[in-house]
C-alpha positions, 0 to 999 in steps of 0.5 A: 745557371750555366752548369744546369744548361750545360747539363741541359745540353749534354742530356739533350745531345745539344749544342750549347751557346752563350748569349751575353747582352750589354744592355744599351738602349742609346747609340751614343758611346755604343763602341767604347762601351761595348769594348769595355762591357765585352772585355769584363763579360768575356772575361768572367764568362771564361771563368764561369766556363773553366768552373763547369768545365764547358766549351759553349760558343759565346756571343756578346751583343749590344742593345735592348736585352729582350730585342737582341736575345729574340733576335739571336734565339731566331737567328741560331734557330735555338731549340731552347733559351735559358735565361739567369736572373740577375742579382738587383734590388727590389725595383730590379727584380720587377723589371727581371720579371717584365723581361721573363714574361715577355720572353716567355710569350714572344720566343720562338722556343721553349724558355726556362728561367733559372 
């Protein structure tokens, strides 16, 4: 995925930013599992990175995955989201679907899923 929005970005002459949200949808324990959450998810996304050969800016946040991407999409002003779907079960891949549907219908950009 980020090496098809890499060249997404390069094609359109944009700005690519990674956006990476550790799903939390309880305030308890919110600190230690962002620090946990975001020490792994920085970490592969340096190798995802090193893999493409990109330098995209990279953001991690905590909180309901669809609230916080909408937020960061109408915060950055993005022209376009890519979202990746994540490798779960069968019951998972319904609730990826819910998540794409809504994104697709509440974003205030374009959205691809990849």
């Amino acid at each position: 995925m980020l090496r098809y929005a890499k060249s997404v970005a390069l094609a359109a002459g944009a700005d690519l930013s990674l956006i990476h949200v550790i799903e939390d949808s309880k305030a308890q324990s919110k600190t230690r599992r962002r620090s946990d959450g975001e020490r792994k998810a920085l970490q592969r996304i340096a190798e995802l990175q090193s893999s493409v050969g990109s330098e995209a800016r990279v953001s991690i946040a905590v909180g309901p995955v669809r609230e916080t991407l909408l937020a960061q999409v109408r915060e950055t002003s993005a022209d376009v989201l890519v979202i990746g779907r994540s490798r779960r079960g069968s019951l998972g891949h319904f609730e990826d679907l819910d998540l794409t549907y809504s994104l697709v219908r509440d974003s205030p950009c374009p959205v691809v899923s990849v």
